[in-house]
C-alpha atoms as a printed R data frame, in Angstrom:
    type eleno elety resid chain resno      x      y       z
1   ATOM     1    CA   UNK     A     1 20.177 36.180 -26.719
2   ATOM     2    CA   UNK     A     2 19.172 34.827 -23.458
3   ATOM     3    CA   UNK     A     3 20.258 35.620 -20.096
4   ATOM     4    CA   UNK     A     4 19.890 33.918 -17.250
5   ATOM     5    CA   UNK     A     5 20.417 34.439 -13.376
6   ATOM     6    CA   UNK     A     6 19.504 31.678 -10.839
7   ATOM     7    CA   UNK     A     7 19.159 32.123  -6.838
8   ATOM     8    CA   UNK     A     8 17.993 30.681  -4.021
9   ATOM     9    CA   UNK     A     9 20.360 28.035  -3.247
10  ATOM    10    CA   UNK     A    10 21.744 27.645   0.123
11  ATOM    11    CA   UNK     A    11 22.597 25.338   2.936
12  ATOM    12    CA   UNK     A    12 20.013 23.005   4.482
13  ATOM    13    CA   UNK     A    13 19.575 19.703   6.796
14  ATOM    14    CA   UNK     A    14 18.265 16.638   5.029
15  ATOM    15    CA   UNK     A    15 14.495 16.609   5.026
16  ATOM    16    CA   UNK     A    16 14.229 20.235   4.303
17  ATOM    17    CA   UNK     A    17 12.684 22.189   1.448
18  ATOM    18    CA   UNK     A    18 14.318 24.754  -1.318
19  ATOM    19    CA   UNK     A    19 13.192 26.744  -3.883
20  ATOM    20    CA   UNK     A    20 15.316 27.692  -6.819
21  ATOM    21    CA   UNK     A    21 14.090 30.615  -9.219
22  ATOM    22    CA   UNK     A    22 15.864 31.767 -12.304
23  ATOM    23    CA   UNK     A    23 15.165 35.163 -13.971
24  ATOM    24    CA   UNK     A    24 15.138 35.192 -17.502
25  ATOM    25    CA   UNK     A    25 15.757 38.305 -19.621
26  ATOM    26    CA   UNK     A    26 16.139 38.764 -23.601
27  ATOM    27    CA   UNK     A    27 14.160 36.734 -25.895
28  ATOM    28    CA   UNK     A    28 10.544 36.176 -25.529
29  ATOM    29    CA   UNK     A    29 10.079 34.101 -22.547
30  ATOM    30    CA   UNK     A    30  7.246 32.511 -23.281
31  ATOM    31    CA   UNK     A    31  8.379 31.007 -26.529
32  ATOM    32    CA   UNK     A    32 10.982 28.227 -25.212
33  ATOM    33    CA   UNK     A    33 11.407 25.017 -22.981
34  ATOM    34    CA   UNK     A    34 13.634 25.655 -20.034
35  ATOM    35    CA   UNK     A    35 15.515 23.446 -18.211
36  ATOM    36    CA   UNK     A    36 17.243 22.673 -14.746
37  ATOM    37    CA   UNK     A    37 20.464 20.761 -14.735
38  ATOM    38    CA   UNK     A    38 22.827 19.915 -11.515
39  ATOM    39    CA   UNK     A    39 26.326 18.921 -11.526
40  ATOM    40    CA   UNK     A    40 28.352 17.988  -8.447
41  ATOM    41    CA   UNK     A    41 32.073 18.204  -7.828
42  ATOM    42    CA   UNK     A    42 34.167 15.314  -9.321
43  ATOM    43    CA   UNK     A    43 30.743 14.077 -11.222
44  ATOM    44    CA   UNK     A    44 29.004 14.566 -15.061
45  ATOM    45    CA   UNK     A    45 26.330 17.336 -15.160
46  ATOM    46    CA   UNK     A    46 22.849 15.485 -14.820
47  ATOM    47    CA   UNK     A    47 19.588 16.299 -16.011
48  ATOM    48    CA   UNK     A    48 17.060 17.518 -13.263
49  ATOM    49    CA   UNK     A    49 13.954 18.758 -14.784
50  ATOM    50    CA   UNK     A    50 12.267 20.570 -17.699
51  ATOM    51    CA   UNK     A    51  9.123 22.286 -18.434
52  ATOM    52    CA   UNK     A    52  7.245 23.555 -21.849
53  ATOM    53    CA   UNK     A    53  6.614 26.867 -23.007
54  ATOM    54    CA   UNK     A    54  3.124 27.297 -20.881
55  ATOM    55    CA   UNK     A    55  4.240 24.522 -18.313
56  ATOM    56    CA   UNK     A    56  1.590 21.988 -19.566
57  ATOM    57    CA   UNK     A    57  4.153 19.193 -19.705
58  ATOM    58    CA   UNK     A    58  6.762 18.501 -17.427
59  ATOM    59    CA   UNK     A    59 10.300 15.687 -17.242
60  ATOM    60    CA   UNK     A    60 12.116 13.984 -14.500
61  ATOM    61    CA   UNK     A    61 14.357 11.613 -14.377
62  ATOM    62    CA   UNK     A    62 13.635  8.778 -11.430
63  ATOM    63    CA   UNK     A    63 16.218 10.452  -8.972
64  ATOM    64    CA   UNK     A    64 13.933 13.638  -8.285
65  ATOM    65    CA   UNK     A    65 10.517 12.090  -9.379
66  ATOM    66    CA   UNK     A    66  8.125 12.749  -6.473
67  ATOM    67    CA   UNK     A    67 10.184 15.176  -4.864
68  ATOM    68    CA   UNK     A    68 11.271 18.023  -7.141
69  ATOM    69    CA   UNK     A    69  8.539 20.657  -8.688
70  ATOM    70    CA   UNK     A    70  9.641 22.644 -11.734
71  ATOM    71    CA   UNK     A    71  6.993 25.980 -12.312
72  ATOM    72    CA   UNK     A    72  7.608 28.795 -14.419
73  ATOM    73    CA   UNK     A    73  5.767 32.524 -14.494
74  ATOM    74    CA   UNK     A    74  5.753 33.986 -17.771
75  ATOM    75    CA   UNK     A    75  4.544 37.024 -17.108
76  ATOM    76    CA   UNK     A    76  7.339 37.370 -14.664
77  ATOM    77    CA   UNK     A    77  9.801 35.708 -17.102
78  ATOM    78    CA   UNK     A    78 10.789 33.261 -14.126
79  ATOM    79    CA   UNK     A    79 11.126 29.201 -13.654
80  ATOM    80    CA   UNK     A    80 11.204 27.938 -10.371
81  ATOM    81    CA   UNK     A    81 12.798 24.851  -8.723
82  ATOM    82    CA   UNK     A    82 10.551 23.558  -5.557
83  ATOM    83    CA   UNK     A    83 12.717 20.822  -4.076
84  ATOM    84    CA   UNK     A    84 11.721 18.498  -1.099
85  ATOM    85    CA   UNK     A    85 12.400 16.029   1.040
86  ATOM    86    CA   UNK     A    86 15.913 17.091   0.246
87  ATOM    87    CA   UNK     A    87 19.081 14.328   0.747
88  ATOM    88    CA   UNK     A    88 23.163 14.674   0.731
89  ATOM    89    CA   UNK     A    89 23.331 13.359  -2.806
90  ATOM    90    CA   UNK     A    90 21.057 16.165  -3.921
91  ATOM    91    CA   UNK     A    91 24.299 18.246  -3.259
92  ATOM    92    CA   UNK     A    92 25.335 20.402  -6.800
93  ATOM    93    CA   UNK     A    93 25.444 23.283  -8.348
94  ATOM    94    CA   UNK     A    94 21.884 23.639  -9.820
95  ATOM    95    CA   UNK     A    95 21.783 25.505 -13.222
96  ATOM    96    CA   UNK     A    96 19.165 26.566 -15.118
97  ATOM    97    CA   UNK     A    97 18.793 25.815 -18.990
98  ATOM    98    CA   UNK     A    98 17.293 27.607 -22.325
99  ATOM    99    CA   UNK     A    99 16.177 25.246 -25.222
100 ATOM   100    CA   UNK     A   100 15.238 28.155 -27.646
101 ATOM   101    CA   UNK     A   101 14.681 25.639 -30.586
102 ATOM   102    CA   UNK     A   102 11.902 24.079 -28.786
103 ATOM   103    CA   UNK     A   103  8.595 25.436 -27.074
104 ATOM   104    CA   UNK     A   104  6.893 21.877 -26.502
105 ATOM   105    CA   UNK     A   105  9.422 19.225 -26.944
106 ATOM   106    CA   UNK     A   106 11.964 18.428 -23.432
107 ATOM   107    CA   UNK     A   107 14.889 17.100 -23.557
108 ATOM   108    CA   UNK     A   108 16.721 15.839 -20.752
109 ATOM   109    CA   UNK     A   109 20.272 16.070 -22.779
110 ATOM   110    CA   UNK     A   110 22.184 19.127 -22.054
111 ATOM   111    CA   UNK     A   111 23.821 19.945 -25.674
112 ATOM   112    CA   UNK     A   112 20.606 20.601 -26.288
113 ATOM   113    CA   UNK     A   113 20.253 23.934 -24.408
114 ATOM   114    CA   UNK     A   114 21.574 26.939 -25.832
115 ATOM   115    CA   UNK     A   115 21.865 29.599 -23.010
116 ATOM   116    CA   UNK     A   116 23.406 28.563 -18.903
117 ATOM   117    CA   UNK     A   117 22.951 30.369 -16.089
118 ATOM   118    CA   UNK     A   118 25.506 30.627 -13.321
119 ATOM   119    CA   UNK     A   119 24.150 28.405 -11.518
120 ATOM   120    CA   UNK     A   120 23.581 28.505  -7.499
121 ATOM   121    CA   UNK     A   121 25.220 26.141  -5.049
122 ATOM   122    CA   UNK     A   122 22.678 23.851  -2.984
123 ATOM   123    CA   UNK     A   123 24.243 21.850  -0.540
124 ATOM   124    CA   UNK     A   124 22.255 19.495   2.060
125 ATOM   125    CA   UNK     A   125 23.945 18.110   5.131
126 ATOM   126    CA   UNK     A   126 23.111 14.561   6.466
């Protein structure tokens, strides 16, 4: 079992800067791939980023490339979410993903995750 709490969403102009952090608790942290995922009102959940067990290798898809960060802290069981140059479309409810099949391999495809966070609401104004 994993367990999963996200925070630091909130309201900001376009331009600005968040950072998202979800605390992980339960199975060894440092054994899995984690994964953020968005998903706005009215649209399909989307893919945001993912990162291996010892963040050596990192995935984006084209629509954050360049301006979205994905870290994670094992020893403080944490991945974090460094998003800038922020714009209206980036607008969702960000959620945080377990893979606990996979240590090395990301996937962008979110059947593929096993344990969901909450999720925390980000919302940019134009």
């Amino acid at each position: 079992q994993v367990q999963l709490v996200e925070s630091g969403g909130g309201l900001v102009q376009a331009g600005d800067s968040l950072r998202l952090s979800c605390a992980a608790s339960g199975r060894t942290f440092s054994t899995y791939a984690m994964g953020w995922f968005r998903q706005a009102p009215g649209k399909e959940r989307e893919f945001v980023a993912a990162i291996s067990w010892n963040g050596g290798s990192t995935l984006y898809p084209a629509s954050v490339k360049g301006r979205f960060t994905i870290s994670r802290d094992n020893a403080k069981n944490a991945v974090y979410l460094q998003m800038n140059s922020l714009k209206p479309e980036d607008t969702a409810v960000y959620y945080c993903a377990a893979d606990i099949s996979s240590s090395w391999y990301l996937d962008d495809r979110g059947n593929e995750y096993d344990y969901w966070g909450q999720g925390t609401q980000v919302t940019v104004s134009s």
